[in-house]
Backbone as JSON, one array per atom type, in Angstrom:
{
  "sequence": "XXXXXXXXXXXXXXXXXXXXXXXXXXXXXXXXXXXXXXXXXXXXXXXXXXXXXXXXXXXXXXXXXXXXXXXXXXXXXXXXXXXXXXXXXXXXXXXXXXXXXXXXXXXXXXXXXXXXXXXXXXXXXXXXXXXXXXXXXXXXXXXXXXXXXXXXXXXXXXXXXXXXXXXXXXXXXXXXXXXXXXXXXXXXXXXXXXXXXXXXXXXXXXXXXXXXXXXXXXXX",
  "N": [[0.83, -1.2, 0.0], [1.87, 1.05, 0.73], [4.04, 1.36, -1.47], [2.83, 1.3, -3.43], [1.44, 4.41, -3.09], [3.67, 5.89, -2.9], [4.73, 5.06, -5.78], [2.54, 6.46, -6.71], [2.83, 9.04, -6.33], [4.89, 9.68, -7.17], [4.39, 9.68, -9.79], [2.44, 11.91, -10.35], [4.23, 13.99, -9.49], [6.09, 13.49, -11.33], [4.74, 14.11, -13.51], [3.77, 16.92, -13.0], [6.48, 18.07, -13.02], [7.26, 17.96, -15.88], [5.18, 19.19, -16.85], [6.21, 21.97, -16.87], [7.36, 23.94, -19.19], [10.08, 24.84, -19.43], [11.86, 22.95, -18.61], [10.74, 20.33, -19.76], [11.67, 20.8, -22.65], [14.43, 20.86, -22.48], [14.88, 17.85, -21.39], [13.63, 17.2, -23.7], [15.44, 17.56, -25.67], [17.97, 16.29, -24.07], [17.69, 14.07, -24.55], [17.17, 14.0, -27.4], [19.87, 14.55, -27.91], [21.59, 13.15, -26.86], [20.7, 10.1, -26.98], [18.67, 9.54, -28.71], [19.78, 10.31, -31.21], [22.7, 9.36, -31.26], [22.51, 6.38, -31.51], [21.18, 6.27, -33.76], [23.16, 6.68, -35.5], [25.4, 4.93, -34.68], [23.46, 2.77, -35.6], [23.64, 3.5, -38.62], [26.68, 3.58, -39.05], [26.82, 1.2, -38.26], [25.56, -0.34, -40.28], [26.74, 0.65, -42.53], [29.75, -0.95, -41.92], [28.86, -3.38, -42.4], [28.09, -3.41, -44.64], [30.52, -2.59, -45.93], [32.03, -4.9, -45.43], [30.31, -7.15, -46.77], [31.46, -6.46, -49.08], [33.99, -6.43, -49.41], [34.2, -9.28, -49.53], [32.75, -9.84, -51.42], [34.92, -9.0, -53.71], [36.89, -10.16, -52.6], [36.08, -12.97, -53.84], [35.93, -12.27, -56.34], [37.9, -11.74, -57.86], [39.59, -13.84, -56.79], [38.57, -15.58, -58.71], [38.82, -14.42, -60.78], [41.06, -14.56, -61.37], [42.62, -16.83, -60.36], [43.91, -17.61, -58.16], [45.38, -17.9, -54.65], [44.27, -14.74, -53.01], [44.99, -12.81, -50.64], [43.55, -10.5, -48.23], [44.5, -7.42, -47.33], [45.35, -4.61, -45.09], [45.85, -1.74, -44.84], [48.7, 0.34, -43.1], [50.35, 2.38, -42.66], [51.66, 4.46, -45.03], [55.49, 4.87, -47.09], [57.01, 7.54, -48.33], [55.02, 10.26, -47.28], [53.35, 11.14, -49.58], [54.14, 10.9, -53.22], [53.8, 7.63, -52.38], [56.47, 5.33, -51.16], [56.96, 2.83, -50.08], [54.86, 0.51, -48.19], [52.95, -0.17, -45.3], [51.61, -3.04, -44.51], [48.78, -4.59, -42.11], [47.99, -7.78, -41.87], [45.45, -10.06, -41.59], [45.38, -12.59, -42.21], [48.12, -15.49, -42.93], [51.06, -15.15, -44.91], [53.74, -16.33, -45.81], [55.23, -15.97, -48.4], [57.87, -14.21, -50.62], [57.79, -11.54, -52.86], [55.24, -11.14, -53.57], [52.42, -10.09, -55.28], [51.04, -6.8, -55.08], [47.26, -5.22, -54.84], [44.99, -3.41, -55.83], [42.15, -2.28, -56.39], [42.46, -4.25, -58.48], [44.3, -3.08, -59.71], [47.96, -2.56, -60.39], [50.18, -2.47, -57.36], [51.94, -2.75, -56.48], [54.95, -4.8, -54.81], [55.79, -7.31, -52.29], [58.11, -7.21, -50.33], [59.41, -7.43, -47.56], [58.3, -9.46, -45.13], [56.43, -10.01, -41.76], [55.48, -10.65, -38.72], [52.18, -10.7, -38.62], [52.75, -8.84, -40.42], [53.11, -6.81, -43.57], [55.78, -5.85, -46.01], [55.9, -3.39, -48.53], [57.15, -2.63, -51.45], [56.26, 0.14, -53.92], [54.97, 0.93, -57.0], [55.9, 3.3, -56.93], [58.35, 4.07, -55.92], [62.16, 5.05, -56.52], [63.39, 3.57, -59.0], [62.12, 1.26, -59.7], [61.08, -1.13, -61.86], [59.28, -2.39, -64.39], [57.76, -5.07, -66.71], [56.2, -4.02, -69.46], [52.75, -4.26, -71.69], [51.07, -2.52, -74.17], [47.8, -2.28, -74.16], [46.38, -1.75, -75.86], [47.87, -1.87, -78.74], [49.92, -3.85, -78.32], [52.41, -3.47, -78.44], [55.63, -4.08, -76.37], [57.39, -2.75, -73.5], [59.21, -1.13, -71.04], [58.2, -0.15, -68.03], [59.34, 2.47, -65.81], [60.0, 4.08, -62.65], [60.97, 6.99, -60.96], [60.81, 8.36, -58.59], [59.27, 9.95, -58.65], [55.35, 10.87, -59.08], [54.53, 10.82, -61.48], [55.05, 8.18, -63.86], [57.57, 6.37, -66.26], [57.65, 5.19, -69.52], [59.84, 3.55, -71.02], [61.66, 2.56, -74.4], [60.61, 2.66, -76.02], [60.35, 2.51, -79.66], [60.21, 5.48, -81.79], [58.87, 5.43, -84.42], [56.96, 3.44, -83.37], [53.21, 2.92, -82.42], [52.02, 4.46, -80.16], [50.04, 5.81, -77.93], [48.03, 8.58, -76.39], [45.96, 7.85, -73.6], [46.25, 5.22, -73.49], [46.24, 1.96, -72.14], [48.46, 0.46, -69.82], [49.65, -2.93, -69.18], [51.18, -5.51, -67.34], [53.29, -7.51, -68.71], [54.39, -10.05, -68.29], [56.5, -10.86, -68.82], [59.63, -12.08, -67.26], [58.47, -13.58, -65.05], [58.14, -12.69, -62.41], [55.71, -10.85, -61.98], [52.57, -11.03, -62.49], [51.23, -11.72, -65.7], [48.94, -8.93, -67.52], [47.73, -7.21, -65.54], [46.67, -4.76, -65.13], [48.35, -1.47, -64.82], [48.96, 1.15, -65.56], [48.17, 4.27, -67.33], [48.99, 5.91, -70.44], [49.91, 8.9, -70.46], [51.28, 11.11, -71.88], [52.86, 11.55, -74.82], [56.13, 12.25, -76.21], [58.09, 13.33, -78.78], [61.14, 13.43, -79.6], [63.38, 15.52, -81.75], [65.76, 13.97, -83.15], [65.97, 11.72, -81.48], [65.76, 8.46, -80.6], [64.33, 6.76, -79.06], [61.22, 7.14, -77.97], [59.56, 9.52, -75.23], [57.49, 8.9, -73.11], [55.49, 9.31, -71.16], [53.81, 7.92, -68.12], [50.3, 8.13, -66.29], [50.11, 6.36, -63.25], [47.56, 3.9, -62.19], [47.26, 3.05, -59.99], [46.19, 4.42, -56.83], [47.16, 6.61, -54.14], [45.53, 7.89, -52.39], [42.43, 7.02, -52.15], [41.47, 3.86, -50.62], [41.7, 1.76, -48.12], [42.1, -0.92, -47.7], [43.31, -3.29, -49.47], [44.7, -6.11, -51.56], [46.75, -8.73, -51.7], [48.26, -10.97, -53.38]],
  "CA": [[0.0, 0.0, 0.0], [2.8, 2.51, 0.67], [4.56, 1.5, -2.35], [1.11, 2.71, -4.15], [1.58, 5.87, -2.69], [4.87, 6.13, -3.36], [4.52, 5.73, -7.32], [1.67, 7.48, -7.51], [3.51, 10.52, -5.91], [6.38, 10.37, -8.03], [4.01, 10.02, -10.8], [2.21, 13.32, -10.28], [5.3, 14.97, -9.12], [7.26, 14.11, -12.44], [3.74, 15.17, -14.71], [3.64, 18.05, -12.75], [7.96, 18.84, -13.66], [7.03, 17.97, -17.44], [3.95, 20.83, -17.51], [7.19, 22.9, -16.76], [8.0, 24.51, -20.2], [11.85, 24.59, -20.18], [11.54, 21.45, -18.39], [10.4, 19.41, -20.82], [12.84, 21.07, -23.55], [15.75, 20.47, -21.5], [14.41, 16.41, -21.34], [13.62, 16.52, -25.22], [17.39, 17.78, -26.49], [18.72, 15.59, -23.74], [17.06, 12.67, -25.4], [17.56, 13.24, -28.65], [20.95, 14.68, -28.65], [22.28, 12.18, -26.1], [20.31, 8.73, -26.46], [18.6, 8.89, -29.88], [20.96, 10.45, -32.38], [23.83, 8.52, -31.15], [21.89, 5.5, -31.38], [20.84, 6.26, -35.16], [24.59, 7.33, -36.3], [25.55, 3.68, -34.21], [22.52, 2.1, -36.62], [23.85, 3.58, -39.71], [28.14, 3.04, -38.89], [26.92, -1.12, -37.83], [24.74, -1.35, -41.58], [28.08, 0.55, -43.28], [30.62, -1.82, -41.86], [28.07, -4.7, -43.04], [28.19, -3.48, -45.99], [32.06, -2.88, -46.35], [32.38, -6.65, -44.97], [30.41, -7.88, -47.92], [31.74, -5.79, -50.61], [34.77, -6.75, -49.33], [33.99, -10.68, -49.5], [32.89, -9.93, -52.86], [35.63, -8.48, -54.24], [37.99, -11.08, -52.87], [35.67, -13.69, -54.58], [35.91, -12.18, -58.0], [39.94, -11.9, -57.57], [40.09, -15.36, -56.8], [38.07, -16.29, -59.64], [39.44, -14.03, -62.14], [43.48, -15.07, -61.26], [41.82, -18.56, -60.17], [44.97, -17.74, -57.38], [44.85, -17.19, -53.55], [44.32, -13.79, -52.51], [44.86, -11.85, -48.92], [43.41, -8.75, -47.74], [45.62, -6.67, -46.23], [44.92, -3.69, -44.28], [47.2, -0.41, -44.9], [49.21, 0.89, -41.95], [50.73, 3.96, -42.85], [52.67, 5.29, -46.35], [56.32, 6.53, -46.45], [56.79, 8.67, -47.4], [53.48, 10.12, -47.23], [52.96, 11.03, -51.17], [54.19, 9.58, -53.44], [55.02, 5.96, -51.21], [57.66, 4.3, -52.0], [56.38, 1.69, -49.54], [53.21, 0.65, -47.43], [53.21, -1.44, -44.3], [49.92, -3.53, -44.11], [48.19, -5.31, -41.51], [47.12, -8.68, -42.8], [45.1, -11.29, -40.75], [46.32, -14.1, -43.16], [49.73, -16.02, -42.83], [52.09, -14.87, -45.67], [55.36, -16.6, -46.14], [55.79, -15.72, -49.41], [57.79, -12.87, -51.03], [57.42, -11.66, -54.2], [53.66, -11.58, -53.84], [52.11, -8.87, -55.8], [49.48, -6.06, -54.3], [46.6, -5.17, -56.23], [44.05, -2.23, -55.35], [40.81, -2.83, -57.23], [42.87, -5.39, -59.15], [45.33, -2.14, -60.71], [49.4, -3.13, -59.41], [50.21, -1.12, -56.75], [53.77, -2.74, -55.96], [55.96, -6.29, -54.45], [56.09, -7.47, -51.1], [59.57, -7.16, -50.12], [59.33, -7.85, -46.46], [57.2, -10.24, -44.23], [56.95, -9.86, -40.16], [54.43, -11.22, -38.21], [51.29, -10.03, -38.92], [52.85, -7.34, -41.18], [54.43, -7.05, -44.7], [56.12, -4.61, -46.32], [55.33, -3.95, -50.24], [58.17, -1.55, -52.26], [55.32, 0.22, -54.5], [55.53, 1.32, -57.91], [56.07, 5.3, -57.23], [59.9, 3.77, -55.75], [62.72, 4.78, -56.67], [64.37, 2.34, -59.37], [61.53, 0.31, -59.75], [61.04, -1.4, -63.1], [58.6, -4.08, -64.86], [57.75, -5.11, -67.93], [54.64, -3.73, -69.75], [52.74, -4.18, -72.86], [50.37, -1.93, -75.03], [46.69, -3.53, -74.66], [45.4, -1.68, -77.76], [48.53, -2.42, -79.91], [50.37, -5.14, -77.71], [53.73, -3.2, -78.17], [56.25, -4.14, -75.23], [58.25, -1.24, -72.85], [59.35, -0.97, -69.22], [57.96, 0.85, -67.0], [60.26, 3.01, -64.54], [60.04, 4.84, -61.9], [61.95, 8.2, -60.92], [60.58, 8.34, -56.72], [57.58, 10.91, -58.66], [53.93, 10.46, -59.26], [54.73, 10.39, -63.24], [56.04, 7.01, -64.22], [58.38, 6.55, -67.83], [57.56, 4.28, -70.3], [61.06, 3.61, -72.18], [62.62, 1.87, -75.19], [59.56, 2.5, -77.23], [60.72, 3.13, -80.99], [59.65, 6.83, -82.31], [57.49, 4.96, -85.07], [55.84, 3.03, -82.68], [52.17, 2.92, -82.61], [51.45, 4.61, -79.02], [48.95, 7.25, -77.84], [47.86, 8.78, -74.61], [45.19, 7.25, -73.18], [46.26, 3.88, -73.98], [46.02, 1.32, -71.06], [49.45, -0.86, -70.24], [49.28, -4.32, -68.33], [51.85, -6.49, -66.95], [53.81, -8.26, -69.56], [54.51, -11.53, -67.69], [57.83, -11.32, -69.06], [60.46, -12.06, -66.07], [58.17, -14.33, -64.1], [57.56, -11.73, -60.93], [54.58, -9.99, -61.91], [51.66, -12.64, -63.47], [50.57, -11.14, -66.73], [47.61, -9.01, -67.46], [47.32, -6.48, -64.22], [46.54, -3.12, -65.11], [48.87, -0.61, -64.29], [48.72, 2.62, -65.93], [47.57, 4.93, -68.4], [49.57, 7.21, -71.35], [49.52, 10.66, -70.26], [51.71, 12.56, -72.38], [53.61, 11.2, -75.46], [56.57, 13.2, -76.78], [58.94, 12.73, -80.13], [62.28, 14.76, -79.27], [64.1, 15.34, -82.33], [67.32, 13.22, -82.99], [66.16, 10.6, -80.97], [65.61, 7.18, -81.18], [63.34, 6.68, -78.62], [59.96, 8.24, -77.66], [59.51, 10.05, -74.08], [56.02, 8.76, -72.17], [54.83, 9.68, -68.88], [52.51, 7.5, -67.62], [50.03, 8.29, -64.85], [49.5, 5.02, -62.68], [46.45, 3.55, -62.23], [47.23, 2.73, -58.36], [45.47, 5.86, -56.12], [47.07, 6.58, -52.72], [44.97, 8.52, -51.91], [41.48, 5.84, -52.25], [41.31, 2.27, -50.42], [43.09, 1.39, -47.41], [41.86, -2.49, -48.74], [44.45, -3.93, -50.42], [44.7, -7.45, -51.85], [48.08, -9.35, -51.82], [48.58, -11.97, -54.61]],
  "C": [[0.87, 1.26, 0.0], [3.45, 2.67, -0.28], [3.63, 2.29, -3.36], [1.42, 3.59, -4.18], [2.71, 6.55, -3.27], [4.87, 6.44, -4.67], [3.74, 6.34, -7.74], [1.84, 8.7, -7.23], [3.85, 10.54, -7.08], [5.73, 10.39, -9.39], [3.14, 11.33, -11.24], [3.25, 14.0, -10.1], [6.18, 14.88, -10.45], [5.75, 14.54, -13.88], [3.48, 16.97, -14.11], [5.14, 18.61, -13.33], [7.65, 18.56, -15.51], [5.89, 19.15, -17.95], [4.69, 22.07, -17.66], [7.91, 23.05, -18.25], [9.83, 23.88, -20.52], [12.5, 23.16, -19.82], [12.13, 20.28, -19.01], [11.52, 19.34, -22.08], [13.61, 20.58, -23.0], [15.68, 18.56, -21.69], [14.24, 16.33, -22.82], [14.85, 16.54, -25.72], [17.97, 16.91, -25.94], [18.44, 14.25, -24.27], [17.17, 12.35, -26.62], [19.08, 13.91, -29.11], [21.84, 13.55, -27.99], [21.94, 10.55, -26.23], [19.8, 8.68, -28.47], [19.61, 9.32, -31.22], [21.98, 9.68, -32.24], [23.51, 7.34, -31.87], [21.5, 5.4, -33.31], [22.0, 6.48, -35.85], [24.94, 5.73, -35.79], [25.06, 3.09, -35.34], [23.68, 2.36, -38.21], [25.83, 2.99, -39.76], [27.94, 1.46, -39.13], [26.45, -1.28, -39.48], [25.99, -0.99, -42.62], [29.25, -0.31, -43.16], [29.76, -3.47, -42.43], [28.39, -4.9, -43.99], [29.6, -3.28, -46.67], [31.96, -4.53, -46.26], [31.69, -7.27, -46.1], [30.43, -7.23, -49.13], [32.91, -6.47, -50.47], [34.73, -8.37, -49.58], [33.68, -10.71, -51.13], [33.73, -9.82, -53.76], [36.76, -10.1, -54.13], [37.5, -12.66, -53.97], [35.98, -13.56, -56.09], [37.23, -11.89, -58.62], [40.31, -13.41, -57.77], [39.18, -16.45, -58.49], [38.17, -16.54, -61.12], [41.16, -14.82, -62.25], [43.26, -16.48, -60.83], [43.48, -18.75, -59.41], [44.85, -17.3, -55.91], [44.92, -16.07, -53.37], [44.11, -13.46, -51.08], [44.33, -10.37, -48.69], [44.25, -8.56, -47.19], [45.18, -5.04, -46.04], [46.0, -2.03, -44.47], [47.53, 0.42, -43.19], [49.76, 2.11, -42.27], [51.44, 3.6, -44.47], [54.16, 5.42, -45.9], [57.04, 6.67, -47.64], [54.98, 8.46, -47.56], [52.66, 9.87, -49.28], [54.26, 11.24, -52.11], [54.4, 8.26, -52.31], [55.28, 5.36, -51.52], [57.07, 3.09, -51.01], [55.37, 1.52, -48.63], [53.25, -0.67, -46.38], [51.7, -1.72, -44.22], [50.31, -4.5, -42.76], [47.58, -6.74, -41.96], [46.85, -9.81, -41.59], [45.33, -12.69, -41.07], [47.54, -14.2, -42.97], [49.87, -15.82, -44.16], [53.34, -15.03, -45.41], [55.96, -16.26, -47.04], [56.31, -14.56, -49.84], [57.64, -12.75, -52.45], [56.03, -11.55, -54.62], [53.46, -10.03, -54.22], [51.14, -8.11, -54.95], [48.92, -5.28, -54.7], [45.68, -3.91, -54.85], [43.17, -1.73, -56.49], [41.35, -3.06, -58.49], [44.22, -4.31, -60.02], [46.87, -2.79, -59.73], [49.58, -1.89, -58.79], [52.07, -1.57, -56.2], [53.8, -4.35, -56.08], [56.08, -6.14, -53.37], [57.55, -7.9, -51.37], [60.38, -7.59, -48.79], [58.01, -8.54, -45.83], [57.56, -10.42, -42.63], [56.09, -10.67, -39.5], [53.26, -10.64, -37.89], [51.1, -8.81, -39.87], [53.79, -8.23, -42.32], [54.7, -5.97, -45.31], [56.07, -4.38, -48.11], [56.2, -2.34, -50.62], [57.0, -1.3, -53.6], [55.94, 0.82, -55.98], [56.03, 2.87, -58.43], [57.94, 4.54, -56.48], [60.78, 3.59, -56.58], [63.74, 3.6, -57.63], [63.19, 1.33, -59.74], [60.8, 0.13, -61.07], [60.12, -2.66, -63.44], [57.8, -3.53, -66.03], [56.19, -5.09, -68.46], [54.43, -3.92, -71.33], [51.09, -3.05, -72.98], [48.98, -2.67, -74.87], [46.07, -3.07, -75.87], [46.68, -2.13, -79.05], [49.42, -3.57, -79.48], [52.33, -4.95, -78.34], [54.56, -3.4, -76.52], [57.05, -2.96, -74.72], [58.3, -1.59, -71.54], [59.17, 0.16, -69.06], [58.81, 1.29, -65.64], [59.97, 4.07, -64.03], [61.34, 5.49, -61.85], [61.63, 8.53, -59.66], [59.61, 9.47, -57.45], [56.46, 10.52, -59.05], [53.77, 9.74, -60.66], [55.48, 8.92, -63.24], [56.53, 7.23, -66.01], [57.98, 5.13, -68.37], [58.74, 4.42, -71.48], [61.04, 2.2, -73.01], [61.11, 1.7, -75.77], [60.5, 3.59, -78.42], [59.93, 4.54, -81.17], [58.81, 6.32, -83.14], [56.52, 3.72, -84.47], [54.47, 3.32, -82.58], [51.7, 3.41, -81.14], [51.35, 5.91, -78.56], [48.55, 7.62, -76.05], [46.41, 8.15, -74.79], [44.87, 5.76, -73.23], [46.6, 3.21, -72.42], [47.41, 0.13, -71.24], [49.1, -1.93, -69.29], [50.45, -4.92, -68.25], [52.64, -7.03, -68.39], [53.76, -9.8, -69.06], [56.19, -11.77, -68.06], [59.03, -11.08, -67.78], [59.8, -12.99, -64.79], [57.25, -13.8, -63.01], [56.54, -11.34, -61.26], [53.76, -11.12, -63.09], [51.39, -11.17, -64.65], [49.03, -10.62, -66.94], [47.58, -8.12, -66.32], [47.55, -5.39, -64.96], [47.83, -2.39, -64.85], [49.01, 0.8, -64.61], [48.03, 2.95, -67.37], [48.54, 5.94, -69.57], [49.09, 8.21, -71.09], [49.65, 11.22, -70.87], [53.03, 11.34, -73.5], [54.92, 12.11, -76.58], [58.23, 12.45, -77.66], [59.74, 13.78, -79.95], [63.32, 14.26, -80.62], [65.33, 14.46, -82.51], [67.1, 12.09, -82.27], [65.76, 9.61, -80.74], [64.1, 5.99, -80.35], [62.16, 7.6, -77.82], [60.26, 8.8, -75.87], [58.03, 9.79, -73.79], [55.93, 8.4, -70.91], [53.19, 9.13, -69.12], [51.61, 7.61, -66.34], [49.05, 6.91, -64.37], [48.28, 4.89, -62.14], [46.04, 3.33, -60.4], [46.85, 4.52, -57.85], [45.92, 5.8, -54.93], [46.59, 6.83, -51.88], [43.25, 7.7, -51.79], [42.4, 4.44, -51.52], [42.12, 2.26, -49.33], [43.18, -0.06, -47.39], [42.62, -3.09, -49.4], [44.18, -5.25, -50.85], [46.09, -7.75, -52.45], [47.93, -10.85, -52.53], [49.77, -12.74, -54.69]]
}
């Protein structure tokens, strides 16, 4: 019986503090800036990581299906430098023994694992310094290496001056040398230039890899 009393106080006593104007405000903002907005930004973060998690499942599916070879996610840990990066330390929840494994970023080459740690690997990318592999032409299926200079631009040398090659032409992997499977994307013709007297052309290619997009990776 006294408990009665009891809630039926406190239930007049808190309709009587809610007839109270600023009250009530005070109780609506605290409710919906503290309990339900959170709560709906929570909702929407949990259905976006859902939906990363099976884009991501998809993706590795259609990797493994296209290269009919295992693939790893791997996670990006930092750049260095920052831009261009000559190299990229991932996170990967998969065991990797192997070096030499390529790393792809929505299937374009983005480098070579060069180091493996435990739980980490280290991938020398294609904006480094010195770094060379063998490309072909997919609209005319002319061959050239691709080299780096440590800048954003990459060189496409030892193409003949009457060669058949244009900007906007797409190169891919060669396969020639073993290391890199044949067939991977890697850049685009930017800028093609014919310098008098000399024997071979000058093309700057801008790579297809984005440092700036994905911290997703896939190791091959």
């Amino acid at each position: 019986m006294r408990n009665e009393k009891f809630n039926l106080s406190l239930f007049f006593l808190l309709s009587l503090i809610l007839l109270v104007k600023p009250v009530r405000s005070f109780i609506s903002h605290f409710f919906l800036d503290y309990l339900y907005f959170p709560a709906v930004l929570l909702k929407k973060n949990i259905d976006r990581l859902k939906t990363w998690e099976m884009e991501k499942s998809r993706l590795i599916s259609v990797l493994k299906e296209k290269n009919k070879e295992v693939v790893f996610p791997a996670y990006k840990i930092y750049y260095y430098p920052l831009f261009p990066p000559y190299s990229i330390t991932f996170s990967s929840p998969d065991k990797i023994d192997v070096l030499n494994r390529v790393v792809l970023q929505n299937g374009n080459l983005v480098g070579l694992i060069e180091e493996v740690k435990k739980n980490r690997v280290i991938a020398r990318t294609i904006f480094s310094p010195g770094f060379k592999i063998g490309v072909i032409d997919k609209r005319t299926q002319i061959i050239g290496v691709l080299k780096s200079r440590g800048e954003f631009m990459l060189r496409l040398e030892y193409i003949p001056y009457w060669s058949d090659v244009k900007e906007g032409d797409t190169l891919l992997t060669s396969g020639i040398g073993g290391i890199f499977p044949k067939g991977i994307p890697v850049g685009v013709v930017h800028e093609v230039i014919e310098k008098e007297g000399e024997v071979f052309l000058e093309i700057r290619v801008t790579p297809l890899f984005d440092p700036s997009k994905s911290s997703l990776f896939f190791i091959r």
